[in-house]
C-alpha positions in Angstrom: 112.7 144.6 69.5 109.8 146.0 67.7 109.7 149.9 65.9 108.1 151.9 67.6 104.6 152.6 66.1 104.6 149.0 65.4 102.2 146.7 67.1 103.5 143.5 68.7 101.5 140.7 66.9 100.4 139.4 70.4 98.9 142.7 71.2 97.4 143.0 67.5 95.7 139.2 68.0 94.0 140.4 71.6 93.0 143.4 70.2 91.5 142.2 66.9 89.7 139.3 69.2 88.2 142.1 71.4 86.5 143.6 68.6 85.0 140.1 66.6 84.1 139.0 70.3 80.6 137.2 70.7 78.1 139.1 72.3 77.1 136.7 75.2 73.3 135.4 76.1 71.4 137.0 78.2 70.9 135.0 81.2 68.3 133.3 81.6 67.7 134.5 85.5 65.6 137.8 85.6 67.2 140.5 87.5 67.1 140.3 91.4 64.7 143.7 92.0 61.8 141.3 90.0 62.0 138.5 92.1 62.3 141.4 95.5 59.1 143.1 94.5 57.0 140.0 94.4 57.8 139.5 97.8 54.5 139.5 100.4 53.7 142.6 102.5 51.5 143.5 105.3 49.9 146.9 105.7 48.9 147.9 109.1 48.4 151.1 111.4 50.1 151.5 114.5 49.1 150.6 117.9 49.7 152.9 120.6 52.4 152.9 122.6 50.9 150.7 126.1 53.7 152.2 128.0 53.0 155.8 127.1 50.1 157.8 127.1 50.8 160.0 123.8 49.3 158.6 120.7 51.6 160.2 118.6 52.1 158.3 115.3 49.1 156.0 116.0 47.4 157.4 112.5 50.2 155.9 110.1 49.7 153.6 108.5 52.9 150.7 107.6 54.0 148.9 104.6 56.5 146.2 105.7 57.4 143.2 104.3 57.5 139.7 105.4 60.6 137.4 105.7 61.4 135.4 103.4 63.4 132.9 104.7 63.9 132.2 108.7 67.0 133.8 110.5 69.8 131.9 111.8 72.7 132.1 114.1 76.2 133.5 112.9 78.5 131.1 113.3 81.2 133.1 114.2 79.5 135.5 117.1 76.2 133.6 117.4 74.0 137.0 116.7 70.7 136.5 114.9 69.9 137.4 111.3 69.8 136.4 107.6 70.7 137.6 104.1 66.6 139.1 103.7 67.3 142.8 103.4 63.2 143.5 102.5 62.4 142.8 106.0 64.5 145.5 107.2 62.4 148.0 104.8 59.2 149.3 106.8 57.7 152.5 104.7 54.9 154.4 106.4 51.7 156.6 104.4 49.6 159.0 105.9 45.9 156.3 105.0 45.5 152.9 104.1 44.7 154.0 100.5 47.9 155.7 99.8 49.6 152.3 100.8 47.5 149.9 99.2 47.9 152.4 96.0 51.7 152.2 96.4 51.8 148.3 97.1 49.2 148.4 93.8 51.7 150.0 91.4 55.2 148.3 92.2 52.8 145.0 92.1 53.5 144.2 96.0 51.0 141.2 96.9 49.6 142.9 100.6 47.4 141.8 103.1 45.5 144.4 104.9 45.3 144.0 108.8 42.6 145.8 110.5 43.1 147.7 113.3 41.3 146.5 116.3 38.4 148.7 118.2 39.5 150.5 121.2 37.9 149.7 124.1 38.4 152.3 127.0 37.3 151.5 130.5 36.2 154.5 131.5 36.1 155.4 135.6 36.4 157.7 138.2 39.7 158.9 140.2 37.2 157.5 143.5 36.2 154.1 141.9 40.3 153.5 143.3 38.6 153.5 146.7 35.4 151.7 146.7 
């Protein structure tokens, strides 16, 4: 048995190892958030609702990102999904400048999709009668 105040020489090895311990490489991998950011998007506005006839939220415009690899059945239970957490990420701006600004500084590749012309049919209560 050892005094105590007296290191163990096991104890005195480790220790002295944990100080004289390589530094290790830095991987050769970049970090996960680079290769996530260079991931496509899609701006858009949103359509109205076709089963309502509010338009509320129809002047938004959406930044959401594309999969990025195709979803598949769980095994176990058979639901739907994958391990592509973007695609769950939908962020809205108030004009298609203040997105494509956004997707411009976090270096977001984004395609634009234009929102298509209304066309409204417009007719009489009576032209249900004619």
């Amino acid at each position: 048995m050892t005094a105590p105040g007296r290191k163990d020489g096991l104890q005195a090895r480790l220790r002295a190892a944990a100080y004289t311990a390589k530094p290790r490489r830095a991987s050769a991998r970049r970090p996960a958030f680079e290769d996530e950011t260079k991931m496509a998007a899609r701006i858009y506005q949103r359509p109205k609702n076709a089963m309502q006839s509010g338009k509320a939220r129809t002047s938004e415009w959406v930044l959401e990102f594309e999969q990025s690899e195709a979803q598949r059945p769980d095994p176990l239970m058979g639901w739907t999904g994958s391990a592509d957490t973007q695609s769950q990420v939908v962020l809205t701006f108030p004009s298609m400048e203040a997105a494509q600004a956004y997707a411009a500084k976090y270096g977001i590749p984004a395609r634009v999709h234009a929102t298509p012309p209304r066309h409204l049919k417009i007719q009489a209560y009576a032209d249900n009668f004619r």
